[in-house]
C-alpha positions as CSV (number, residue, x, y, z in Angstrom):
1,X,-33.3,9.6,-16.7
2,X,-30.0,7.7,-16.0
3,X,-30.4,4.0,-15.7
4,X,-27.3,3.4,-13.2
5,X,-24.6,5.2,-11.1
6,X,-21.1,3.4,-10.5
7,X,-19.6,5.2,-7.7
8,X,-16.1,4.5,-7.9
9,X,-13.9,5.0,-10.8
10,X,-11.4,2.2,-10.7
11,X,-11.4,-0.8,-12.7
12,X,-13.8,-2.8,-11.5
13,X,-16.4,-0.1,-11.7
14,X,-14.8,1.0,-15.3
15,X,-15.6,-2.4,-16.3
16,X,-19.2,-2.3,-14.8
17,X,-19.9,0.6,-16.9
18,X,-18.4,-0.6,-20.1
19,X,-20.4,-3.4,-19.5
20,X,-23.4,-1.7,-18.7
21,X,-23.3,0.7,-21.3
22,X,-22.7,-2.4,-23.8
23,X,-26.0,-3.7,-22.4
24,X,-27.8,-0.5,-23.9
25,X,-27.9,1.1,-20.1
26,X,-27.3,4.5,-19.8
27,X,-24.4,5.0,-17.4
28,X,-22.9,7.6,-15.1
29,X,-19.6,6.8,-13.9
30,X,-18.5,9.0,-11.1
31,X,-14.5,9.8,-10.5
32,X,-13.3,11.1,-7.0
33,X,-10.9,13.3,-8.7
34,X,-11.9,16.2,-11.1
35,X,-8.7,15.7,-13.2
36,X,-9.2,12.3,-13.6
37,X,-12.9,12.9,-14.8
38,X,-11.6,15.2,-17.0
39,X,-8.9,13.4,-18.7
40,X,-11.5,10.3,-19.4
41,X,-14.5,12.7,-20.5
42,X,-11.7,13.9,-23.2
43,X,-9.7,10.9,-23.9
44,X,-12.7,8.2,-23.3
45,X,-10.5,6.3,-21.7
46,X,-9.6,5.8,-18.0
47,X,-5.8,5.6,-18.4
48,X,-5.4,5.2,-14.9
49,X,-7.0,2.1,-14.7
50,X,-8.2,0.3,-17.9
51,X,-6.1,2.4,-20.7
52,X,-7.5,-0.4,-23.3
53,X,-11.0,0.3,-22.8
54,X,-12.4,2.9,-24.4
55,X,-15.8,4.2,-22.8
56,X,-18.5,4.1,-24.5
57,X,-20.8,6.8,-25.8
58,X,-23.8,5.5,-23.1
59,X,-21.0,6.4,-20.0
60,X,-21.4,9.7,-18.7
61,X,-18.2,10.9,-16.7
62,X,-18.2,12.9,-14.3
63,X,-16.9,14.0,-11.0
64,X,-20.0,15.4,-8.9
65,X,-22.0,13.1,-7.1
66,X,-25.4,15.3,-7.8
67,X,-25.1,14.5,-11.6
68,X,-24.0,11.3,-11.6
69,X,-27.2,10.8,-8.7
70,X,-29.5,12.6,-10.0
71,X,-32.4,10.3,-11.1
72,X,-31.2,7.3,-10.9
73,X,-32.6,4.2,-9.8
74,X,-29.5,1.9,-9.0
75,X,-26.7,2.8,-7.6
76,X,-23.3,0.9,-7.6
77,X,-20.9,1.6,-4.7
78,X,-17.5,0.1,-6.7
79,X,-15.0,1.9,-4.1
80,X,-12.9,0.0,-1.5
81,X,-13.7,-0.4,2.2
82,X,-12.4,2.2,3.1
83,X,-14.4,5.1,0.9
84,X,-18.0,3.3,2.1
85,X,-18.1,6.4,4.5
86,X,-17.7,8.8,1.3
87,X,-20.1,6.8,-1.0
88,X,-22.5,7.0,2.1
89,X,-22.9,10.7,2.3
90,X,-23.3,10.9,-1.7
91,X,-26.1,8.5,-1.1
92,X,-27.4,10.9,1.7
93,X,-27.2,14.4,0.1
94,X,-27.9,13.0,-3.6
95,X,-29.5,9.9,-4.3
96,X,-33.7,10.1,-4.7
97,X,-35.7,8.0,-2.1
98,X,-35.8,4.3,-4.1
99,X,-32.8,4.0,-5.3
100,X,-31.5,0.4,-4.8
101,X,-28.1,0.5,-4.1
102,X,-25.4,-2.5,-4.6
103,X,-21.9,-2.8,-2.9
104,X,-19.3,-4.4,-4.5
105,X,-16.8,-4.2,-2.5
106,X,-14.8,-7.1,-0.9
107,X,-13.7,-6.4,2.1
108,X,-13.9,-5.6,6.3
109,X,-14.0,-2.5,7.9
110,X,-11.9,-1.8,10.8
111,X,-11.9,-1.4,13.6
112,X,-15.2,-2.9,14.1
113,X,-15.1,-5.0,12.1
114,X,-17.9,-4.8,9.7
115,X,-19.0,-5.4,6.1
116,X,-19.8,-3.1,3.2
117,X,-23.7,-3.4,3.7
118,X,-23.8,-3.5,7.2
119,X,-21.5,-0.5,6.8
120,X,-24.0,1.4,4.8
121,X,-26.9,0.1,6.2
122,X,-25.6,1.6,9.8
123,X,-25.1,4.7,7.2
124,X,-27.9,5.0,5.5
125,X,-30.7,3.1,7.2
126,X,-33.4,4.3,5.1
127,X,-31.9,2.5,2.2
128,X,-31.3,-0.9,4.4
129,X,-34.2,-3.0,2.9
130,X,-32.3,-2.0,-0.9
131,X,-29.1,-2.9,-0.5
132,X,-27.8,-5.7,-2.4
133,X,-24.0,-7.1,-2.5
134,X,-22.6,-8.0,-6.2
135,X,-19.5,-10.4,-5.7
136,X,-17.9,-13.3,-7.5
137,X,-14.7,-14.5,-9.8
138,X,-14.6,-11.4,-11.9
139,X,-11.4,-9.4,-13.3
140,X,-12.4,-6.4,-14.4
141,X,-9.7,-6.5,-18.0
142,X,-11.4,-9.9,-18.1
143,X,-15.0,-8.5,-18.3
144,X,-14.2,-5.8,-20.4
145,X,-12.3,-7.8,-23.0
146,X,-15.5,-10.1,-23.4
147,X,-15.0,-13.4,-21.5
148,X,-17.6,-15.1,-20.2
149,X,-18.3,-14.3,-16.4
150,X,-20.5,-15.1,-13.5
151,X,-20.9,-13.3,-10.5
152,X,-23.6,-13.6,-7.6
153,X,-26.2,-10.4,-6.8
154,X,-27.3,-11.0,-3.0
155,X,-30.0,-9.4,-1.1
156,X,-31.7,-10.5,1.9
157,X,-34.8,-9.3,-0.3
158,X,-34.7,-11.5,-3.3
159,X,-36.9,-10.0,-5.5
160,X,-34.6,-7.0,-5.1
161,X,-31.8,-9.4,-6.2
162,X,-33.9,-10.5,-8.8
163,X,-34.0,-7.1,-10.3
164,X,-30.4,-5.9,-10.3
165,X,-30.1,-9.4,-11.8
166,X,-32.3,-8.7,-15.0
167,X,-30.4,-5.4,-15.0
168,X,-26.7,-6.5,-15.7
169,X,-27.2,-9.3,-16.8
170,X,-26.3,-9.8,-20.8
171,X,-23.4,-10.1,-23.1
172,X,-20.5,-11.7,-21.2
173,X,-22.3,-11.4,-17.6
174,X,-24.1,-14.0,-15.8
175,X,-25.8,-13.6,-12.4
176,X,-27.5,-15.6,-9.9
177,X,-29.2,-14.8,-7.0
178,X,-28.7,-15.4,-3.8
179,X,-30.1,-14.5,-0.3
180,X,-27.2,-15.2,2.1
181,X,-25.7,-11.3,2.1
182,X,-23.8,-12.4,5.3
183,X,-21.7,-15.2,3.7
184,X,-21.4,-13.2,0.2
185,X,-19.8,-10.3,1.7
186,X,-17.6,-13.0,4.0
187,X,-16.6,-14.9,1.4
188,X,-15.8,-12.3,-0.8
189,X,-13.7,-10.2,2.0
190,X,-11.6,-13.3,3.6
191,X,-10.5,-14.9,0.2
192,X,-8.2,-11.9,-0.1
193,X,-6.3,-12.8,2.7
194,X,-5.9,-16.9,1.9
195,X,-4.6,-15.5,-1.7
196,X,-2.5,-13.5,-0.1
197,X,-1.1,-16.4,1.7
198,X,-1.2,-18.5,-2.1
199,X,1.1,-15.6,-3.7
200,X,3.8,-16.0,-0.5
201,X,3.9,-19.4,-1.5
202,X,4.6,-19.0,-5.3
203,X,7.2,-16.4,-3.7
204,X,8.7,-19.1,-2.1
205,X,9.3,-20.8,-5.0
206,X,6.7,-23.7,-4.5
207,X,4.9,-25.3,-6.8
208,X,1.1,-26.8,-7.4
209,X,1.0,-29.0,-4.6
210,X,1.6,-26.7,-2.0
211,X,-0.8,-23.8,-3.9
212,X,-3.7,-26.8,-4.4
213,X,-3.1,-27.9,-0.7
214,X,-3.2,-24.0,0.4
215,X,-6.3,-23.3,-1.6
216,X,-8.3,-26.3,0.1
217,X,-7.2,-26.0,3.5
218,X,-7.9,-21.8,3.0
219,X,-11.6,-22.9,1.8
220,X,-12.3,-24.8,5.2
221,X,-11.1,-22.3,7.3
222,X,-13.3,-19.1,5.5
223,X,-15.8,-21.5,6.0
224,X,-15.6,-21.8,9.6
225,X,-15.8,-18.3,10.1
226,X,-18.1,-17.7,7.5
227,X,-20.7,-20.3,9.6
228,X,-19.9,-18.7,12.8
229,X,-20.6,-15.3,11.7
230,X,-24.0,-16.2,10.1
231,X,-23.1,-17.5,6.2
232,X,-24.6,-20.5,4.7
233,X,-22.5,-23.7,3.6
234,X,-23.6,-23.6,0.1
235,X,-22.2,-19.6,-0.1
236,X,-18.5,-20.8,0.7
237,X,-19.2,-23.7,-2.2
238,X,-20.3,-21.6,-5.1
239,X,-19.1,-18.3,-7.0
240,X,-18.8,-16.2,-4.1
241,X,-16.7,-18.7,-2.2
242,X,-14.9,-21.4,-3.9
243,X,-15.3,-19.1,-7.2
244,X,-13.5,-16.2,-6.2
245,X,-11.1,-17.8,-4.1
246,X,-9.7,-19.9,-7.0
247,X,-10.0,-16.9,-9.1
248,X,-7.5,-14.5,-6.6
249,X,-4.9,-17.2,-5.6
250,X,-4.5,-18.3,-9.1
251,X,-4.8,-15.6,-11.8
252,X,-1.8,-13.5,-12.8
253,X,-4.3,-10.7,-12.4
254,X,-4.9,-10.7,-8.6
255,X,-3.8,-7.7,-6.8
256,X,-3.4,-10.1,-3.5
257,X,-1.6,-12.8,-5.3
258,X,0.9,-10.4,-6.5
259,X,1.5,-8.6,-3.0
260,X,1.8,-12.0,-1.5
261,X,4.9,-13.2,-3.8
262,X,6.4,-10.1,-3.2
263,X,6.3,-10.9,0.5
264,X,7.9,-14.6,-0.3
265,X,9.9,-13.1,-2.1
266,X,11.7,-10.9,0.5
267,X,9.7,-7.4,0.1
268,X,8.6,-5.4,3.0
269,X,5.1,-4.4,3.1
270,X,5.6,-1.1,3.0
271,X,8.2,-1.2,0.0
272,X,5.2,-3.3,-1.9
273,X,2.2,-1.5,-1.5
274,X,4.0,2.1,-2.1
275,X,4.1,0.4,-6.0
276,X,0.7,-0.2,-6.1
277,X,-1.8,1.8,-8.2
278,X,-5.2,-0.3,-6.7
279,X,-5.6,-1.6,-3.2
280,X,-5.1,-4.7,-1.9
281,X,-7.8,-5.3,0.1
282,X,-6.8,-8.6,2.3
283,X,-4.0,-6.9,4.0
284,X,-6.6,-4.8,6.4
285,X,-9.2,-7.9,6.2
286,X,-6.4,-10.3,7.6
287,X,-6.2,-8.0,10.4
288,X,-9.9,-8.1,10.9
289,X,-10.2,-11.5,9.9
290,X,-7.6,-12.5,12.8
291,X,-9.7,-10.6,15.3
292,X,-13.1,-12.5,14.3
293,X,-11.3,-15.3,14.8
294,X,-10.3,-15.1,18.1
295,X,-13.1,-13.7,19.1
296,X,-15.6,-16.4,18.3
297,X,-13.0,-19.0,18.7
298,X,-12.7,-20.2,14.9
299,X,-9.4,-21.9,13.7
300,X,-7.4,-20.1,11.3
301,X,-3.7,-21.1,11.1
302,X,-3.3,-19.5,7.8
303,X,-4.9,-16.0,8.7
304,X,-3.0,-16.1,11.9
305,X,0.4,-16.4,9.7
306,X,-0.9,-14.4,7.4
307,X,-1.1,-11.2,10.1
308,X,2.1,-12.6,11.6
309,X,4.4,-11.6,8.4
310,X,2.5,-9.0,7.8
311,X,2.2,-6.9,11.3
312,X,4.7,-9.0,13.0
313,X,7.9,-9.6,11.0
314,X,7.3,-13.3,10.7
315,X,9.8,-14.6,7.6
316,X,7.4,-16.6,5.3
317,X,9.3,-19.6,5.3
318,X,9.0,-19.9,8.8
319,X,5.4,-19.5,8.6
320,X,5.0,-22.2,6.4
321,X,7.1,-24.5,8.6
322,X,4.9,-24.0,11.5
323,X,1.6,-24.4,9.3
324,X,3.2,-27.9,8.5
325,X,4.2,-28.8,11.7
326,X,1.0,-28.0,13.3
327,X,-0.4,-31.2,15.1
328,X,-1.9,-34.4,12.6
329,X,-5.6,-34.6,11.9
330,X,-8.6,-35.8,10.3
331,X,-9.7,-34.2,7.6
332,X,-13.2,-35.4,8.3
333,X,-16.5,-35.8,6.5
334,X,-17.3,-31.9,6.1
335,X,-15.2,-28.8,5.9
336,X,-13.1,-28.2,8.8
């Protein structure tokens, strides 16, 4: 019997399984694309994604769902938002009755506006009391190459945490538990778009101050919508939150960062993400960040110029003229 499925074949769920399989876990690592399977069950390799990594012997590869299922007791959905719907019907057709299954994906679904478990749980609701979210300040070369990581497993169960903890934990990896799915998932999707806005800045040409003052000022408002929508304060403060936020606005790694200097830099959208191999998941959540925000009356001056350069032609420089000139303020006691 398997130990653990990755569903999804990028490179965050290329580093899961070299990880995994590093941990003594036998691993099945499932590609969307036959070719692609086939190239890294001969190669051991996924040159797409993580040419430097060579797979271990523990990873199986393969591109049907019913083997990489079969079996198994823990699933991990590594695809982006928008192949939850395809992961879901694996899960239905394949997967045996107990599996616990953990999203990792960091993101919002549109149009209505949901997050990866509440995606799958609407899916899948058999499986609803065994999902889990895995989420955090974690680059996948990063993992692979050995540095030290940690990362938070959420479950509103949290024994069920508890035991995808014990499982992936080891070598390099560190998780904690944590109970607050709602604000992991948030935290974890709306980041994207505040580094988004922290790479226009370096494309600007600004410097520390402005990325420090960005980064602080982003925290409070994914904390405000975070609260409204259910999250707890201490989520937005730790790993998932603060973590992972300083993580994609600053490391030269961030697929987010990179689109947004691009942007400051003068790049149109479509011109930018034609280049890109791996999705950048904050331009759809600033979208659906923008329209959570309005509709439960949160604050959000840098997702609301975030969505403006992006859907609405807004010149970057403008928008950080108007986010200066907004009206003076307290900063007050908590974050606002």
């Amino acid at each position: 019997m398997a130990d653990l499925a990755i569903l999804g074949a990028g490179s965050w769920g290329t580093s899961l399984a070299v990880h995994a399989a590093r941990q003594g876990l036998a691993v099945r690592l499932l590609f969307r694309r036959s070719d692609a399977a086939a190239a890294a069950a001969a190669t051991r390799v996924n040159s797409d994604y993580l040419p430097d990594a060579p797979l271990p012997d523990q990873v199986l590869v393969t591109a049907d769902p019913a083997t990489a299922l079969a079996g198994v007791d823990l699933a991990l959905v590594v695809t982006p938002v928008k192949g939850l719907d395809l992961a879901a019907r694996w899960l239905a057709e394949h997967a045996r009755e107990r599996v616990v299954v953990v999203t990792c994906a960091k993101g919002i679904r549109e149009p209505d506006l949901e997050t990866p478990t509440r995606v799958l749980a609407a899916a899948l609701p058999a499986l609803a009391r065994r999902l889990a979210v895995l989420s955090g300040p974690t680059f996948a070369r990063e993992l692979v190459r050995g540095d030290p990581t940690a990362a938070v497993v959420a479950a509103h169960d949290l024994g069920l945490a508890r035991q995808v903890q014990e499982r992936l934990s080891g070598g390099a990896l560190r998780l904690y538990t944590n109970e607050d799915v709602r604000g992991v998932e948030l935290a974890g999707a709306l980041k994207n778009v505040i580094a988004l806005a922290a790479g226009v800045v370096e494309g600007l040409g600004y410097g520390s101050n402005t990325t420090a003052a960005l980064i602080t000022r982003g925290l409070a408002e994914v904390t405000r919508l975070g609260l409204a929508l259910g999250g707890r304060p201490s989520t937005f403060a730790g790993l998932a939150g603060m973590g992972d936020l300083v993580l994609t606005c600053t490391g030269a790694l961030s697929r987010n960062r990179t689109v947004g200097r691009e942007l400051g830099r003068g790049r149109s959208l479509a011109e930018i993400t034609s280049s890109l191999k791996m999705v950048a998941e904050g331009v759809s959540t600033a979208a659906a960040a923008h329209r959570l925000a309005a509709r439960h009356g949160v604050e959000m001056p840098i997702v609301e110029q975030v969505a403006a350069i992006l859907f609405h032609g807004q010149s970057p420089a403008v928008a950080l003229a108007e986010l200066l000139a907004r009206q003076l303020r307290e900063e007050g006691p908590e974050v606002c």
